[in-house]
C-alpha positions in Angstrom: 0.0 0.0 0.0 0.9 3.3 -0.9 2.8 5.6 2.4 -0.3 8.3 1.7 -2.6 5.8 1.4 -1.7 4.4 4.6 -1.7 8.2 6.0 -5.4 8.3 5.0 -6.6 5.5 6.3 -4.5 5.8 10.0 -6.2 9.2 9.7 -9.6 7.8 9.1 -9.3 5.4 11.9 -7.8 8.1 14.2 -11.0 10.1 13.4 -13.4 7.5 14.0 -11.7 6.5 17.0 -12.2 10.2 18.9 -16.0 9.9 17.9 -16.3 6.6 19.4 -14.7 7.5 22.6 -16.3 10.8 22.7 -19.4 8.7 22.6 -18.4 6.0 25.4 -17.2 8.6 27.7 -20.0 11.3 27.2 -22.4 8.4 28.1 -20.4 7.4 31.0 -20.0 10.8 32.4 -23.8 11.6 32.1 -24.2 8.5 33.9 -22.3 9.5 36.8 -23.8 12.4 37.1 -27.5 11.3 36.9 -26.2 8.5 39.3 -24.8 10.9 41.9 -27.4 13.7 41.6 -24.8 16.6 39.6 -26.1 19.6 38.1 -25.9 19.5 34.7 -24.1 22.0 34.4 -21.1 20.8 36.3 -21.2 17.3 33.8 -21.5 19.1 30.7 -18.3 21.3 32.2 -16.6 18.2 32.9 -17.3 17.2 29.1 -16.1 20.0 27.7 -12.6 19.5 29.7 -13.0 16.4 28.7 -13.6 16.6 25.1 -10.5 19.4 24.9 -8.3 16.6 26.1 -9.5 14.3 23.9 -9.2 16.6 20.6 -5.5 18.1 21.4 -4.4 14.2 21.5 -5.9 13.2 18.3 -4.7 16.3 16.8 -1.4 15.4 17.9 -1.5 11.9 16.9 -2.5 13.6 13.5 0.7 15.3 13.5 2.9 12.4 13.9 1.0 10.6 11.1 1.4 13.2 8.3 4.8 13.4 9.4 5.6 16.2 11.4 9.2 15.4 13.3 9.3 14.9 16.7 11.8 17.1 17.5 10.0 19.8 15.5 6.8 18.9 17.8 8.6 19.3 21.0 10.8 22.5 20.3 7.3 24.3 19.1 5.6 22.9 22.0 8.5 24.1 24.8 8.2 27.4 23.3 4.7 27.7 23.5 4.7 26.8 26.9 7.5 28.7 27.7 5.9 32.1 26.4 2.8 31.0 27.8 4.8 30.6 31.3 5.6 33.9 31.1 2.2 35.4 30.3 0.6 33.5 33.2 3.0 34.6 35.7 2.5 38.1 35.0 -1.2 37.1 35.3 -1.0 34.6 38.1 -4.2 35.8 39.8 -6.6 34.5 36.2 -4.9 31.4 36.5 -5.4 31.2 40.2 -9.2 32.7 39.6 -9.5 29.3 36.4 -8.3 27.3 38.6 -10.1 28.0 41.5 -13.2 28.0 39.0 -12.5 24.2 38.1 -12.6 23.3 41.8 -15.3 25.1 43.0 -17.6 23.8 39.7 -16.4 20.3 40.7 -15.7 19.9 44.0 -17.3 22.4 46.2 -20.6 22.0 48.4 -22.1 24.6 47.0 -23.9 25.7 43.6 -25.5 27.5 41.6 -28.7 28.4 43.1 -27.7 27.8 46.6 -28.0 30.8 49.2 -24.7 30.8 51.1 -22.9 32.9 53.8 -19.2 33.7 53.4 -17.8 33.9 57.0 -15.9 36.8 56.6 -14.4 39.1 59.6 -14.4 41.8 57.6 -17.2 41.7 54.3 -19.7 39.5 55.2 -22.1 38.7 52.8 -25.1 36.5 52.7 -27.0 36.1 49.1 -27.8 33.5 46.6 -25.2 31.9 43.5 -26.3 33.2 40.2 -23.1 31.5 38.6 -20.0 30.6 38.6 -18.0 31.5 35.5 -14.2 31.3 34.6 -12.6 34.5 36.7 -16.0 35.2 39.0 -18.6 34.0 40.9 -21.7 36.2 41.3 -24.1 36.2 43.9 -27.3 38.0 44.6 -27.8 39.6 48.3 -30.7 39.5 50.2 -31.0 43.2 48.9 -31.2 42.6 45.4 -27.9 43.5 44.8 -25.5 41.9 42.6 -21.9 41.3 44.2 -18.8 39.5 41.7 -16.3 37.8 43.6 -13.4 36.8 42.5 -13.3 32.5 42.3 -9.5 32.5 44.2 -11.1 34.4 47.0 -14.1 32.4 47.2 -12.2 29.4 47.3 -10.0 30.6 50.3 -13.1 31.5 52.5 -15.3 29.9 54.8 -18.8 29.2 53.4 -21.7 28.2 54.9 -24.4 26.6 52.7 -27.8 27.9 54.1 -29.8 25.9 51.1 -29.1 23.3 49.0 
């Protein structure tokens, strides 16, 4: 068989491949969820995560296929990362705030729609989630006001879950 050919069909199969296991493991993770009670929101965030993974490693697996070298790969990649380094540092409090996103939306007690208290010495602040994006979480007050926190300082707070 002819190399491109073979290039062809490795990349047919790699294709088919990602849309099988995006399949299996979208199935399985709304499973889980329905299983354990999660909002949907938090699975479908999980699946997008998820899904990201899943196309950067078929896209790279592309790349080795058609023939891109190695060594190529990895020198473009360390730079990228290396810039990207860089950037974040000078911006360590988004990366803290994204990160502190991905916990809260997977991990923490409370959720959208819940009324919490932050225990706070000197803010304290009682209201309901209206969401929890990337960089903030906002939360109604009993007040009717509108209050954008940053996730990183949620995260390092004591919280008390009035509803669930």
């Amino acid at each position: 068989m002819e190399p491109l050919h073979l290039k062809i069909i490795e990349t047919v199969l790699v294709l088919i491949g990602l849309v099988i296991l995006s399949f299996l493991i979208k199935g399985t993770i709304q499973k889980i969820g329905n299983r354990y009670h999660l909002q949907k929101d938090r699975t479908a965030f999980t699946l997008k995560v998820i899904s990201i993974g899943l196309y950067l490693a078929a896209a790279v697996t592309l790349l080795f296929i058609w023939g891109v070298d190695q060594n190529d790969l990895v020198l473009f990649l360390s730079s990228f990362i290396a810039i990207l380094g860089i950037a974040l540092f000078a911006q360590w409090s988004m990366l803290s705030n994204v990160t502190a996103s991905i916990l809260l939306f997977v991990s923490h007690p409370a959720k959208v729609g819940d009324s919490i208290s932050i225990l706070d010495k000197d803010y304290p602040l009682t209201g309901k989630i209206k969401d929890i994006g990337a960089f903030f979480t906002i939360i109604e007050t009993e007040t009717n006001e509108v209050v954008t926190i940053p996730n990183s300082l949620l995260f390092q707070k004591v919280i008390k879950v009035i509803s669930l």
